[in-house]
Every structure is written in structure tokens, then in C-alpha cells.
Jmol script that loads the backbone (N, CA, C; Angstrom):
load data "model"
ATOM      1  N   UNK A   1     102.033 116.019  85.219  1.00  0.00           N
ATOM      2  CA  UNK A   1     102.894 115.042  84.584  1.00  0.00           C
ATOM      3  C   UNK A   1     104.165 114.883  85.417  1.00  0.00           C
ATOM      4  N   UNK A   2     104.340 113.241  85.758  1.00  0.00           N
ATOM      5  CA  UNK A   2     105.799 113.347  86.201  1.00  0.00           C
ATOM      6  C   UNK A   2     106.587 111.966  85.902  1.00  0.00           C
ATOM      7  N   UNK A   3     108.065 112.022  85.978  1.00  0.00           N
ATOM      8  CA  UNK A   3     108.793 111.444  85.613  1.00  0.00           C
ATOM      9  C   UNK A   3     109.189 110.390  86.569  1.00  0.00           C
ATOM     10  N   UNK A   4     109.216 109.064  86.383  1.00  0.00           N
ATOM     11  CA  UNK A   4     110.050 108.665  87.994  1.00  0.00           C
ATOM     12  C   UNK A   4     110.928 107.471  86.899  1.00  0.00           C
ATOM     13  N   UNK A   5     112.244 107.190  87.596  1.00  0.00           N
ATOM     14  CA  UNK A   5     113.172 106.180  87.223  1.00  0.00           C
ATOM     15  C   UNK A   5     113.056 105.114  88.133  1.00  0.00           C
ATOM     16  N   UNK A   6     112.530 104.138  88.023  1.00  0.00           N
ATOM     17  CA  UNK A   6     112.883 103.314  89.082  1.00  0.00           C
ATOM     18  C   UNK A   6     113.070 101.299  88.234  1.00  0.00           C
ATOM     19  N   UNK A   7     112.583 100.805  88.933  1.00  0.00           N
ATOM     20  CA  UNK A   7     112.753  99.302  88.502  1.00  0.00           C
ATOM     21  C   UNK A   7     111.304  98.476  88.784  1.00  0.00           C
ATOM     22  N   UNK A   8     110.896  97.306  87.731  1.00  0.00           N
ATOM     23  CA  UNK A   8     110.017  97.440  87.424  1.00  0.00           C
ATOM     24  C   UNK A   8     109.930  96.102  88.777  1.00  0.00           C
ATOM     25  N   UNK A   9     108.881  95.562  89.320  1.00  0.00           N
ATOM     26  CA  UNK A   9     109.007  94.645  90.356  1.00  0.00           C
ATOM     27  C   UNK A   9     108.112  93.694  90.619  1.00  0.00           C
ATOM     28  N   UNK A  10     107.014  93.952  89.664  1.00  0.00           N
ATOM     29  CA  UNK A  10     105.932  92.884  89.443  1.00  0.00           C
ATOM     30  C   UNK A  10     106.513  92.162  88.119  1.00  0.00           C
ATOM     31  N   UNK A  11     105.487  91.414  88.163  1.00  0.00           N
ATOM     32  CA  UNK A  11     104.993  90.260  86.902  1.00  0.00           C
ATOM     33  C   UNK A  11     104.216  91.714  86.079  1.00  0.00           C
ATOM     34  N   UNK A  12     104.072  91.683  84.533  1.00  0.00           N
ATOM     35  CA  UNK A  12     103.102  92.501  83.565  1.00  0.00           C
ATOM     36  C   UNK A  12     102.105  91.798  84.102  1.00  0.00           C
ATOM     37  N   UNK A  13     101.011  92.449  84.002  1.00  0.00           N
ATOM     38  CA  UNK A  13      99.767  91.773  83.647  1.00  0.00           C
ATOM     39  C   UNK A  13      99.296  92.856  82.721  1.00  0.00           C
ATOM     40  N   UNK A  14      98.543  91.693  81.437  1.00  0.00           N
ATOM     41  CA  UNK A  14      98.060  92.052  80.463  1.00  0.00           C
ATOM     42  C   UNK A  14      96.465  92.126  80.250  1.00  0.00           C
ATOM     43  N   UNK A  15      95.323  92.560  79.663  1.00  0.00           N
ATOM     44  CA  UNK A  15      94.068  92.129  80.124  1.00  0.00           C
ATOM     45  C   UNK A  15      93.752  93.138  78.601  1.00  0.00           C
ATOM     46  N   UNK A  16      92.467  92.355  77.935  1.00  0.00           N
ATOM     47  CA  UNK A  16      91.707  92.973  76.943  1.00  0.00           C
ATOM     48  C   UNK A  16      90.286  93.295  77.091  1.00  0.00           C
ATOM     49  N   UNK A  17      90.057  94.305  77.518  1.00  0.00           N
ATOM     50  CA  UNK A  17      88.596  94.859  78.174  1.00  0.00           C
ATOM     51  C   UNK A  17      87.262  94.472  77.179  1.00  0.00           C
ATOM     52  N   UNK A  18      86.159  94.666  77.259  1.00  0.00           N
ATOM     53  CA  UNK A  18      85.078  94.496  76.649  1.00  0.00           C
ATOM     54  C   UNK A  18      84.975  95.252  75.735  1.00  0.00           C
ATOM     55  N   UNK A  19      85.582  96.460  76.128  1.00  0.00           N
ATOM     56  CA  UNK A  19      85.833  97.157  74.851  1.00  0.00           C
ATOM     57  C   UNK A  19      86.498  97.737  73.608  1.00  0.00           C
ATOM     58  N   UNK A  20      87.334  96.849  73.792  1.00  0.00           N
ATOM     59  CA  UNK A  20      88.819  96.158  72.912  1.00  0.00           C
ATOM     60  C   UNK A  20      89.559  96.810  73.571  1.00  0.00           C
ATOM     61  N   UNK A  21      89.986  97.389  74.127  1.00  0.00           N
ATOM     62  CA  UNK A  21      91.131  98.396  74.653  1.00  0.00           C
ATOM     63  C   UNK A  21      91.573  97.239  75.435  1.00  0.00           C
ATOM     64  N   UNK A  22      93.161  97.253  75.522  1.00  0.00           N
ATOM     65  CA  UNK A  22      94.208  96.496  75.980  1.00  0.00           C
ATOM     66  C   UNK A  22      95.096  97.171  76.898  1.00  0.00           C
ATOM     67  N   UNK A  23      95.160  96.647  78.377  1.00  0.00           N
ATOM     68  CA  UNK A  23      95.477  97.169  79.463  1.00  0.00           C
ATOM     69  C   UNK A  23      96.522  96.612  80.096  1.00  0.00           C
ATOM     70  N   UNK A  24      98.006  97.002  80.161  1.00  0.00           N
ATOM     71  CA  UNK A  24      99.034  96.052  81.129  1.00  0.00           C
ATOM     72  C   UNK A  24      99.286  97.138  82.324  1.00  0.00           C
ATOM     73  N   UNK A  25      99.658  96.333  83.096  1.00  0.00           N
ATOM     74  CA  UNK A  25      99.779  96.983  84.534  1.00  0.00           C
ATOM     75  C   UNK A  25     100.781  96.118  85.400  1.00  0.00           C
ATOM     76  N   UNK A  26     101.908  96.866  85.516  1.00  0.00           N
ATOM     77  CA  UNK A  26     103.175  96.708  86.593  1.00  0.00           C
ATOM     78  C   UNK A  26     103.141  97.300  87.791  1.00  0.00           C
ATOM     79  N   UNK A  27     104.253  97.214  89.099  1.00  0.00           N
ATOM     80  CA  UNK A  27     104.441  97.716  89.958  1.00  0.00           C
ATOM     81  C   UNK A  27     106.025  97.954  89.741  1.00  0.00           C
ATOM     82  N   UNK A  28     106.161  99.444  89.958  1.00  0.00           N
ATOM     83  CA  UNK A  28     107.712  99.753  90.234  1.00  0.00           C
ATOM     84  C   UNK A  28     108.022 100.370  91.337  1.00  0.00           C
ATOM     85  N   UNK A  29     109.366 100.189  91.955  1.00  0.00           N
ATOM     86  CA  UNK A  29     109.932 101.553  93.154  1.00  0.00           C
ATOM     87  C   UNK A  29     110.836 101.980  92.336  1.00  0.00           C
ATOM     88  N   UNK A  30     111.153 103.218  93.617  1.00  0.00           N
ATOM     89  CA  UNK A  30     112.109 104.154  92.971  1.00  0.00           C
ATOM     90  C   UNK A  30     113.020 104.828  94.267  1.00  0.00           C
ATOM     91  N   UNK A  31     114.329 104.444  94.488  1.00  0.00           N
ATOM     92  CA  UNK A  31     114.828 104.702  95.884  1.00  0.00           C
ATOM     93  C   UNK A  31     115.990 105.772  95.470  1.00  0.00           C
ATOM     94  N   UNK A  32     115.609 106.642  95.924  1.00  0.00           N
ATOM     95  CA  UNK A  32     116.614 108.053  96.066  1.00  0.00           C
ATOM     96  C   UNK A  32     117.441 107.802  96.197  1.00  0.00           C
ATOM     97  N   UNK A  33     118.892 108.288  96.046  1.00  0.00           N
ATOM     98  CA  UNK A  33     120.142 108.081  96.191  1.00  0.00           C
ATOM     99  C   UNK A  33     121.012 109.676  96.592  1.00  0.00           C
ATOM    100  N   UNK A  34     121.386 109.419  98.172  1.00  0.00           N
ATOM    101  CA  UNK A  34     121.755 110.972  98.110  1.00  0.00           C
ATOM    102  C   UNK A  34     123.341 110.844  98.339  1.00  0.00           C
ATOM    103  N   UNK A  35     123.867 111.878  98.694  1.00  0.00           N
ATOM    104  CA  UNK A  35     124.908 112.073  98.831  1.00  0.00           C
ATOM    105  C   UNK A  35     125.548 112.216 100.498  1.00  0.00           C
ATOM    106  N   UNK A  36     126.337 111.319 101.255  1.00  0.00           N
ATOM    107  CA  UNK A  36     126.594 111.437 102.690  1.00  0.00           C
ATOM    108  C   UNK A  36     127.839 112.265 102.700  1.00  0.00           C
ATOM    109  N   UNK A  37     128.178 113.195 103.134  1.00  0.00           N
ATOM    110  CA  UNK A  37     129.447 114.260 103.229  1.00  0.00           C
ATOM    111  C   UNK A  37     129.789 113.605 104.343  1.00  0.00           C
ATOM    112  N   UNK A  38     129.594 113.292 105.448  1.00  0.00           N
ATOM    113  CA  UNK A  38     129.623 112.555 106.579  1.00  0.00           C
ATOM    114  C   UNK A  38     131.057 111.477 106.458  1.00  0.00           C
ATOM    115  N   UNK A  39     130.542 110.676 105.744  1.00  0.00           N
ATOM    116  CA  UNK A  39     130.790 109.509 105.060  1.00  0.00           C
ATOM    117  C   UNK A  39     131.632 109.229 104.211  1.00  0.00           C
ATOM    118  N   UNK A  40     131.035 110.251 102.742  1.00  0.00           N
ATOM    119  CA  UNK A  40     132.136 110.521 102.142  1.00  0.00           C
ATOM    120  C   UNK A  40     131.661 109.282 100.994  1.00  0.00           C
ATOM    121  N   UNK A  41     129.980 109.027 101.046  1.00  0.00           N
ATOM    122  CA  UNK A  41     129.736 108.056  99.664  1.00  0.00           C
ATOM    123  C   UNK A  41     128.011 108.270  99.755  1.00  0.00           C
ATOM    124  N   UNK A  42     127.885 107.390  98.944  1.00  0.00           N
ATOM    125  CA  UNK A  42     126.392 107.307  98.759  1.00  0.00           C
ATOM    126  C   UNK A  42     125.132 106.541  99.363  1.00  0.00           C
ATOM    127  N   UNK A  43     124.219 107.077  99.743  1.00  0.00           N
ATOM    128  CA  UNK A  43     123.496 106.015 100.741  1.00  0.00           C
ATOM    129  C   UNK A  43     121.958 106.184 100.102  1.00  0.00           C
ATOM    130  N   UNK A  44     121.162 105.069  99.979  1.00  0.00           N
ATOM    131  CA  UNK A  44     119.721 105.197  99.607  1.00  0.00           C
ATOM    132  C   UNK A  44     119.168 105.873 100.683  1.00  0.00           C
ATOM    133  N   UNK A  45     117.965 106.255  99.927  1.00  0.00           N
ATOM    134  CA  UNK A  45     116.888 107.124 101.053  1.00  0.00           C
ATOM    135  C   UNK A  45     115.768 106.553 101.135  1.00  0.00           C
ATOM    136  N   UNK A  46     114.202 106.725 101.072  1.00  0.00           N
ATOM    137  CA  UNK A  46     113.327 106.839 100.665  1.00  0.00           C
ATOM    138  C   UNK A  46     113.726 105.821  99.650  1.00  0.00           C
ATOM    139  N   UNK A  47     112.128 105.055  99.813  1.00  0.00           N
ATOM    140  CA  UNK A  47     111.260 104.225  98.183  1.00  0.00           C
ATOM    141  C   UNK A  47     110.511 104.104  98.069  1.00  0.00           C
ATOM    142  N   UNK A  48     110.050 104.880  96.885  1.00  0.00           N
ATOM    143  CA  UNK A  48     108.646 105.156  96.462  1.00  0.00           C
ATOM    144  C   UNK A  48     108.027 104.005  96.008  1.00  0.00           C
ATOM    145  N   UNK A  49     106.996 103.069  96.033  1.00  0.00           N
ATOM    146  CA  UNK A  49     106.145 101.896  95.838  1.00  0.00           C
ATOM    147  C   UNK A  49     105.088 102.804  94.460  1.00  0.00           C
ATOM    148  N   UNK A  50     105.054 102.165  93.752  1.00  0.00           N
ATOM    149  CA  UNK A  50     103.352 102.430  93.205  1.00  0.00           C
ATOM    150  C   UNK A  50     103.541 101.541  91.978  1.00  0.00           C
ATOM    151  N   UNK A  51     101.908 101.594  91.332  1.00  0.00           N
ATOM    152  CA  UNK A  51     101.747 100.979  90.148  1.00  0.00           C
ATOM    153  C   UNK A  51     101.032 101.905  88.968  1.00  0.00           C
ATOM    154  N   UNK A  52     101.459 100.975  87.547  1.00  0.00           N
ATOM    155  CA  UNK A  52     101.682 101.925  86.728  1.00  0.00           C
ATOM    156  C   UNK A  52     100.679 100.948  85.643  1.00  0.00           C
ATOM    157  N   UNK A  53      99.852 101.699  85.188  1.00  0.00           N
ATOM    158  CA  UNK A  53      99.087 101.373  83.953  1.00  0.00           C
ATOM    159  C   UNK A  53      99.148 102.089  82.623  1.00  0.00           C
ATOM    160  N   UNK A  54      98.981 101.058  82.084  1.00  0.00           N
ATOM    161  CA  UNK A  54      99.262 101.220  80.285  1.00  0.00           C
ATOM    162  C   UNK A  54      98.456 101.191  79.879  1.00  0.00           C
ATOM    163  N   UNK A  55      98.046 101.979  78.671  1.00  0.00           N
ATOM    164  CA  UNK A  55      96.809 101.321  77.581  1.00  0.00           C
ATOM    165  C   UNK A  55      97.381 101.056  76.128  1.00  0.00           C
ATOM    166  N   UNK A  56      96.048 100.827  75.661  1.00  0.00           N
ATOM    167  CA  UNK A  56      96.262 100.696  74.495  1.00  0.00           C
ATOM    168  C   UNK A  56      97.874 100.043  73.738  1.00  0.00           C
ATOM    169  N   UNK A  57      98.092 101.167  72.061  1.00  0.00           N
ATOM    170  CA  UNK A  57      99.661 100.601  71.711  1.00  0.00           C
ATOM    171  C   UNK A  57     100.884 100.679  72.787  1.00  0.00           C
ATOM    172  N   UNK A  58     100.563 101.266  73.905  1.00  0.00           N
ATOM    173  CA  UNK A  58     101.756 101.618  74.968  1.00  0.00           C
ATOM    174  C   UNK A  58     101.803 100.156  75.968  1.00  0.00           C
ATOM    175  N   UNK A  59     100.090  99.707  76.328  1.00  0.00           N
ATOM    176  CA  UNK A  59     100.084  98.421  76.753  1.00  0.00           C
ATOM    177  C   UNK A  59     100.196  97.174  75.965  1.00  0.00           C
ATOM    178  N   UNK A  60     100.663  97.054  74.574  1.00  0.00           N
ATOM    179  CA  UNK A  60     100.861  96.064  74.391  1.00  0.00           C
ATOM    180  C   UNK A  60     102.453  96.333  73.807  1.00  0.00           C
ATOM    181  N   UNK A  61     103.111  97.292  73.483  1.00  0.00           N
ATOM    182  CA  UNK A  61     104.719  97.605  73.981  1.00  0.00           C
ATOM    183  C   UNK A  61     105.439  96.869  74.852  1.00  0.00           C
ATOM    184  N   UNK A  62     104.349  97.507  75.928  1.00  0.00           N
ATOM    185  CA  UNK A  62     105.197  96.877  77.570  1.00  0.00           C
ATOM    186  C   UNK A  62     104.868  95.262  77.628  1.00  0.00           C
ATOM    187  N   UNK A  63     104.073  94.715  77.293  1.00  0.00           N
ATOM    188  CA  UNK A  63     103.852  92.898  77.450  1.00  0.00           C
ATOM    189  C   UNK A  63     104.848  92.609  76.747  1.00  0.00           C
ATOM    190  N   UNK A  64     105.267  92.652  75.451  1.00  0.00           N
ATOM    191  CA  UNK A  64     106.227  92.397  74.897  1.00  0.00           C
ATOM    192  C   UNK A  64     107.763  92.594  75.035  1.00  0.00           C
ATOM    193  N   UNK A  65     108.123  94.003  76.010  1.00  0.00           N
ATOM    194  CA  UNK A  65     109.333  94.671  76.037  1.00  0.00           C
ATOM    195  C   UNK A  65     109.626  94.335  77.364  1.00  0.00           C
ATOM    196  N   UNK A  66     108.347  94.683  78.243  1.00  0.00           N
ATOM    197  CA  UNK A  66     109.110  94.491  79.762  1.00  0.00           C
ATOM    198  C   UNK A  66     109.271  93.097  80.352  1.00  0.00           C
ATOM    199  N   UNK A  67     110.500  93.105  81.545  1.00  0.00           N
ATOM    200  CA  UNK A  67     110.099  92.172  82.611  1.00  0.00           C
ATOM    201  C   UNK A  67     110.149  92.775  84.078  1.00  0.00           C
ATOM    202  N   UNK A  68     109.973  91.635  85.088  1.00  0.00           N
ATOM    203  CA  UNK A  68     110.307  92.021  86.217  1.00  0.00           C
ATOM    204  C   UNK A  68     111.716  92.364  86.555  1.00  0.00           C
ATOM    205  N   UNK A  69     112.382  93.612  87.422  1.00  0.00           N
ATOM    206  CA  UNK A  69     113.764  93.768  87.478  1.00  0.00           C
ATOM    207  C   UNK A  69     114.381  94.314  85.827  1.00  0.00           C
ATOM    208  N   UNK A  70     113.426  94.814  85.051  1.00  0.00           N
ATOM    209  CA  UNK A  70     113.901  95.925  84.396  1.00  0.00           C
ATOM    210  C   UNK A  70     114.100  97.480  85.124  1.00  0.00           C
ATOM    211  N   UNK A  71     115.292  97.919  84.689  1.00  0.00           N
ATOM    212  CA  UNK A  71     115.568  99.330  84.911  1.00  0.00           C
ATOM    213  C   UNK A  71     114.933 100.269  84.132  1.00  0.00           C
ATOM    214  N   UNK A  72     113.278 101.179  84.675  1.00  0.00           N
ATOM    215  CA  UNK A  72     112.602 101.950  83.168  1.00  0.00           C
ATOM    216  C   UNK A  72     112.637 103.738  83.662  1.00  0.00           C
ATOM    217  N   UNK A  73     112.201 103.764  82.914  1.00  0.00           N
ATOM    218  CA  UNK A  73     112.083 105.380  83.202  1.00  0.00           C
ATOM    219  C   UNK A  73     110.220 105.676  82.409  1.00  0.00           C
ATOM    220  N   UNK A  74     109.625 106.201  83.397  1.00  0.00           N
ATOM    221  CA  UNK A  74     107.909 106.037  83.162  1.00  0.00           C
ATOM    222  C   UNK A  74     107.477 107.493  83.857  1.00  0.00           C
ATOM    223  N   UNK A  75     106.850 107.906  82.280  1.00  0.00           N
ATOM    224  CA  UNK A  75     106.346 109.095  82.318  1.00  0.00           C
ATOM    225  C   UNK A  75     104.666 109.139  82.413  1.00  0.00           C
ATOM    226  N   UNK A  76     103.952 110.039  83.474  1.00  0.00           N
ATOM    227  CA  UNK A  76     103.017 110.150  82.801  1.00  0.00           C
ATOM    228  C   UNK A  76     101.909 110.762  83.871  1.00  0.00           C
ATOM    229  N   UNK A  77     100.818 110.531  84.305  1.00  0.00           N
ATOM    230  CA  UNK A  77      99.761 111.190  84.799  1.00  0.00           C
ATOM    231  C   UNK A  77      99.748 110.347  86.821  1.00  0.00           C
ATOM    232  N   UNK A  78     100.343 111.588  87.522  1.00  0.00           N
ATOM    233  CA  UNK A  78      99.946 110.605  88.862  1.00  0.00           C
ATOM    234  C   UNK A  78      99.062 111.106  89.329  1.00  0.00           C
ATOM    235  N   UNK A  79      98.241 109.693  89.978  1.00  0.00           N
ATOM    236  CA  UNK A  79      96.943 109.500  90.848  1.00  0.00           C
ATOM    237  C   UNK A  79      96.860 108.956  92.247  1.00  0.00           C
ATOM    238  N   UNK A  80      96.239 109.686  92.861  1.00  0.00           N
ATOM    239  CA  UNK A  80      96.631 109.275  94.647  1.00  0.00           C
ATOM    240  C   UNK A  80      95.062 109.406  94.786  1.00  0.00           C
ATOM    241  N   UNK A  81      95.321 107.970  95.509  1.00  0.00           N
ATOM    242  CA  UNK A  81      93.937 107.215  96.030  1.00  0.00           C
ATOM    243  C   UNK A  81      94.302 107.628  97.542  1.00  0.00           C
ATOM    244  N   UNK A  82      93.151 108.065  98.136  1.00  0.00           N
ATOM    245  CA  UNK A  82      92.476 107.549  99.648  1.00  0.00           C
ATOM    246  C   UNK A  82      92.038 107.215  99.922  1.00  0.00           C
ATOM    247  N   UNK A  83      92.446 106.258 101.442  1.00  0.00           N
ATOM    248  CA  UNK A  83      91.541 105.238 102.080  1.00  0.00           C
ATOM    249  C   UNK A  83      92.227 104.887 103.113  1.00  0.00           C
ATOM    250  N   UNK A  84      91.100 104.417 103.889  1.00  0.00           N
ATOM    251  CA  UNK A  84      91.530 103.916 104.958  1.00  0.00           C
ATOM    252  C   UNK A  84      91.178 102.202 105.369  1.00  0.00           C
ATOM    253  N   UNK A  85      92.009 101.700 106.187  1.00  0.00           N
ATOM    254  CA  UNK A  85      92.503 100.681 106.684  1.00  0.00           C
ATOM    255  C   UNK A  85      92.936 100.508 108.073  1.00  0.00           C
ATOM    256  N   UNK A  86      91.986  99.216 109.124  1.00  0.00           N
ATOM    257  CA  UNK A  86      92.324  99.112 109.966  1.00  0.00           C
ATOM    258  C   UNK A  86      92.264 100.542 110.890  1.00  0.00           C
ATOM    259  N   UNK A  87      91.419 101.229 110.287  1.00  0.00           N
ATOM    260  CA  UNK A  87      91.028 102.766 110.810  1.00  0.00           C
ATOM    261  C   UNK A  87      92.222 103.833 111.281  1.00  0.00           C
ATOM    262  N   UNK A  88      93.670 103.432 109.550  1.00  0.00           N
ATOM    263  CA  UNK A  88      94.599 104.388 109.171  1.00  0.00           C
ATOM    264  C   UNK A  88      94.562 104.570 108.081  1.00  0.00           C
ATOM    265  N   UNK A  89      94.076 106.489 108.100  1.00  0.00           N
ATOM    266  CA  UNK A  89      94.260 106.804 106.917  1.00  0.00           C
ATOM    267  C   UNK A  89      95.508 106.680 106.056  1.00  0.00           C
ATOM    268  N   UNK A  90      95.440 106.188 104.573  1.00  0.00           N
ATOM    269  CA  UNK A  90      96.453 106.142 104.116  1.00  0.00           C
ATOM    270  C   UNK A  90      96.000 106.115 102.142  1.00  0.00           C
ATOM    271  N   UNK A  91      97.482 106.526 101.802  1.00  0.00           N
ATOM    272  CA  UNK A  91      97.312 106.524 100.300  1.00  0.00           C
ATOM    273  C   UNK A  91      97.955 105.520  99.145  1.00  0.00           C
ATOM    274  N   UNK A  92      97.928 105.681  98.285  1.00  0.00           N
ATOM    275  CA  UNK A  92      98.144 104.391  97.152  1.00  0.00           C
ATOM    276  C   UNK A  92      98.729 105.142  96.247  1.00  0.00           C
ATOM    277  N   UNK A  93      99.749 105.423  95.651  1.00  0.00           N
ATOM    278  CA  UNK A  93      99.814 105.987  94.589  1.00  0.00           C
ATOM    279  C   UNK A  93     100.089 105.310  93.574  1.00  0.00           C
ATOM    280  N   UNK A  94      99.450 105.874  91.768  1.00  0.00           N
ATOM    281  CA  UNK A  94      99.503 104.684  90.711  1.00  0.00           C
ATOM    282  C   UNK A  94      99.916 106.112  89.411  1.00  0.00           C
ATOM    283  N   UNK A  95     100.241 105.346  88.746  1.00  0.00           N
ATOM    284  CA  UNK A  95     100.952 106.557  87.466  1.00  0.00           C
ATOM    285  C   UNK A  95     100.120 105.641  86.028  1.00  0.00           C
ATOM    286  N   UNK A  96      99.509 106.998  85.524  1.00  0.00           N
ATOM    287  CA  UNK A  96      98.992 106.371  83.986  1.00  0.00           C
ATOM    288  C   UNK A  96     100.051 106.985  83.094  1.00  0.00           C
ATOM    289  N   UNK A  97     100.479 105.864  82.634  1.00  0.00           N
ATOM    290  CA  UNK A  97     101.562 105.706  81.613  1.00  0.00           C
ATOM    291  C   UNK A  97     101.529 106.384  80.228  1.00  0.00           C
ATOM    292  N   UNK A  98     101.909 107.316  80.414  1.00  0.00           N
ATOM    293  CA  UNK A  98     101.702 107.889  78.616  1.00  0.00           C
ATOM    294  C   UNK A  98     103.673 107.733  78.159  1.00  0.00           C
ATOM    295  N   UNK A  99     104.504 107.479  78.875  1.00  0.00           N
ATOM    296  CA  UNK A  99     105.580 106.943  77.596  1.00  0.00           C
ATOM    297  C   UNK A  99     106.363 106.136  79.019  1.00  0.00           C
ATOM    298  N   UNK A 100     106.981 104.695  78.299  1.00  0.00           N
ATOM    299  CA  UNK A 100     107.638 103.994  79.270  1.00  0.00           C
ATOM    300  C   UNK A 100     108.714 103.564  78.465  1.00  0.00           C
ATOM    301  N   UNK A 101     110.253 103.351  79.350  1.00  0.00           N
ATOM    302  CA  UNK A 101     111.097 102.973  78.277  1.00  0.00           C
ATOM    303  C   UNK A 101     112.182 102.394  79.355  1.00  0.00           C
ATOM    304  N   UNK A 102     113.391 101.363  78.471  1.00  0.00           N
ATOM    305  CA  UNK A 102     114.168 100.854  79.662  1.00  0.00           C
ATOM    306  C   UNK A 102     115.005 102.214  79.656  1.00  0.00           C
ATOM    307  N   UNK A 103     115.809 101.895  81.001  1.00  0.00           N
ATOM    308  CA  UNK A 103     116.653 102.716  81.511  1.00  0.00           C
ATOM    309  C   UNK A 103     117.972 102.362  81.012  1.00  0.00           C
ATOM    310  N   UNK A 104     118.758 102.548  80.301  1.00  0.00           N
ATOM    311  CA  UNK A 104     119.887 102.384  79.326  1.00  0.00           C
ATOM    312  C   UNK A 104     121.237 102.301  80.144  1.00  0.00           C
ATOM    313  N   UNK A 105     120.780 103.297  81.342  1.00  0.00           N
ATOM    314  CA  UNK A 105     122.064 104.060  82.105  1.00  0.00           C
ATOM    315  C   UNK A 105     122.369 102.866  82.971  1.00  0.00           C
ATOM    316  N   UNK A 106     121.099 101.691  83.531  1.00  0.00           N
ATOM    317  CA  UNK A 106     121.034 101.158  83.650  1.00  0.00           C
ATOM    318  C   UNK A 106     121.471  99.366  84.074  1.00  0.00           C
ATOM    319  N   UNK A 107     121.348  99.438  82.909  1.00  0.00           N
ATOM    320  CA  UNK A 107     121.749  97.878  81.851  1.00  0.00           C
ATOM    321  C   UNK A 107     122.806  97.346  82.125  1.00  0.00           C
TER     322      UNK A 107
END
end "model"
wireframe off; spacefill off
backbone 0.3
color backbone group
């Protein structure tokens, strides 16, 4: 289980399977923010890309609650795909959503 804060950056998409279960699915990043002593302020790092699926009452929450360029905080199960491309290995990472919420601190 893990936590990431980031901002939401797709369109929802919503979809109702064959087997009634109701599925939305976003894309969010999430860019570190460290500290420069150097400097003497703050500088981004790293941004994490991935996408995040919902089910069920949690996916039809988010159709209703989210948009694109919401600030959320999304908890839940991560999954890392492999594959390759153009003959480079590489990975995908996607998070199944068991609790999503805006980011307040945010706003």
C-alpha cells in the first residue's frame, strides 16, 4: 500500500463493464519538492507519471468529484508493468485506488 499526493492530469474516464462494475480511471504526477541549502529555497525534483483506477462506489465518487488539475491525495495498491519498446526495456506504473480525496492543503 502506498500513498502519493500529486495532481490529477487527465480527463476521468468512466466505463460500466459487462458485469455491472463501474470503472473510472485518471492519470496523475507527483513532483518532489526538496530543499536547496545552496540556494537557500526550494526546487522540484523528480515526477512521478502513472495512472490510477477506481472501482466500483470509489469509481463513481471520482466521476462526480474529480477534475483535471485537481490537487488529490490517492491511496492504494501499486502495480508495475513490464515491457518493452523500440527494444527498451521499460515500466508503467498504475495505482488501484482503494481511497482518493482532494488535497485541501492544496486549494
Amino acid at each position: 500500500m502506498i500513498t502519493v499526493v500529486g495532481t490529477v492530469v487527465s480527463d476521468i474516464t468512466y466505463k460500466h463493464g459487462e458485469d455491472g462494475k463501474t470503472n473510472a480511471f485518471f492519470r496523475i504526477n507527483s513532483t518532489e519538492r526538496r530543499y536547496n541549502t545552496a540556494l537557500g529555497d526550494w526546487e522540484d525534483g523528480e515526477t512521478l507519471w502513472m495512472g490510477v483506477s477506481c472501482w466500483r462506489k470509489l469509481a463513481d465518487s471520482v466521476k462526480t468529484t474529480l477534475s483535471k488539475g485537481d490537487p488529490v491525495i490517492v491511496q492504494g495498491k501499486l502495480r508495475i508493468r513490464h515491457y518493452e519498446k523500440d527494444d527498451v526495456k521499460r515500466q508503467a506504473f498504475s495505482l488501484d485506488a482503494l481511497h482518493v480525496g482532494l488535497d485541501l492543503s492544496r486549494v
